[in-house]
C-alpha positions, 0 to 999 in steps of 0.5 A, a space after each residue: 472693042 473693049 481692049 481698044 477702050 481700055 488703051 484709049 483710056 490709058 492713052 488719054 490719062 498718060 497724055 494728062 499725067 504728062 500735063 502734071 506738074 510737081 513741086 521739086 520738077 518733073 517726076 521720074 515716073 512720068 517717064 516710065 510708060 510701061 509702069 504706067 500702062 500696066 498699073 493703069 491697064 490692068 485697073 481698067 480691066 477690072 471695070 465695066 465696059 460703060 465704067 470705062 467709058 464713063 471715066 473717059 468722058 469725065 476726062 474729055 469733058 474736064 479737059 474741053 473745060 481747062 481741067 486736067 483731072 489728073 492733075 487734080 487727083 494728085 492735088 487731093 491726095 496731098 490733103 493727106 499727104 501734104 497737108 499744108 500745100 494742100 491748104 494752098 491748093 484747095 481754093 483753085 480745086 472745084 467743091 465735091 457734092 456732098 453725096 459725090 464725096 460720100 459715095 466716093 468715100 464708100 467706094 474707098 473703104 469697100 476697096 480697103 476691106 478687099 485689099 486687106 482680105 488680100 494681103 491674108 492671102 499674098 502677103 509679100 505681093 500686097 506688100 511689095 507695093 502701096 500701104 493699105 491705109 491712110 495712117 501710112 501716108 507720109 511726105 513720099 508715102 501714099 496709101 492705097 486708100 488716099 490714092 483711091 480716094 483722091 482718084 473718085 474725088 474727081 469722078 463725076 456723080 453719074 460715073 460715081 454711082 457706076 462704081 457703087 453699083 459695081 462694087 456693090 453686085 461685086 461685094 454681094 457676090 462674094 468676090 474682091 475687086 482688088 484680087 482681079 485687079 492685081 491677077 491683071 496686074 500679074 498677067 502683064 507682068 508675065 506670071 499665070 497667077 497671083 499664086 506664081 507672082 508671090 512665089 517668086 517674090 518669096 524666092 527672091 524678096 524685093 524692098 516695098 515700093 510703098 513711096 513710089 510714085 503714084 500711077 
């Protein structure tokens, strides 16, 4: 039942990613469904089975109202990232509670402090994909942490405070989100482990994709 969820889920945010429209037309990754479907899967591995559920409802429900929450996390990553197209966009985005933009804040930096624990341990892996911080961004360059935090900005309060509770028995555990979610990653791609994944970039060094499109 799980792995069915997950699949409906990345379905359902495929069908969204398709309703999303970009300024210089459509984007090349909105093509590219096997990208897509192993970066999305692999994140929604890494959540609870009512997390999972949870995200979707917030879709449905955005979607029975006229609101593609796809559509809006794009838009509210460009407040970093294109800050002046962001200006023209905000009016048509609806307000974040305060408490929804501080959770999803926290939520961000807690991710942040994992993905720079893991890059220490797989270098050339962390390296091969986004740019941690959002100091990076750029016209064509989006960060992890904007990504992120563009993404929860359109998460309901009650999925939101999920999230916190899971990240936060996570953190007292000792463990890193971000390392089990690029493990799942490595499994689809076919690697047994985060340790063979980075081996085999060490053998054959690719170029970052820090400014490829966000999925």
């Amino acid at each position: 039942m799980r792995q069915n969820e997950i699949e409906a889920l990345v379905q359902l945010e495929w069908t969204l990613f398709q309703q999303t429209q970009n300024e210089g037309g459509r984007a090349s990754c909105q093509d590219d469904w096997e990208t897509f479907h192993t970066m999305r899967t692999s994140q929604a591995m890494g959540w609870s089975e009512e997390m999972v559920r949870a995200w979707t409802r917030d879709l449905e429900e955005a979607w029975r109202q006229g609101r593609n929450l796809v559509t809006e996390k794009y838009a509210r990553m460009m407040a970093h990232t294109a800050p002046e197209t962001y200006r023209a966009l905000e009016p048509a985005l609806p307000p974040v509670p305060e408490e929804a933009a501080a959770l999803a804040r926290a939520l961000t930096d807690q991710l942040v402090a994992w993905a720079e624990e893991a890059q220490k341990k797989f270098p050339l892996l962390c390296g091969s994909g986004r740019p941690i911080h959002a100091r990076e961004d750029g016209p064509y360059t989006t960060s992890l942490e904007t990504y992120h935090l563009g993404e929860l900005l359109t998460f309901s309060l009650p999925t939101l405070r999920l999230f916190e509770g899971w990240y936060r028995e996570k953190a007292e555990r000792g463990e890193n989100l971000y390392l089990e979610i690029q493990t799942h990653t490595a499994r689809l791609l076919g690697y047994p482990s985060l340790e063979a994944a980075e081996q085999s970039l060490r053998s054959a060094p690719v170029q970052g994709g820090a400014g490829r499109c966000p999925v």
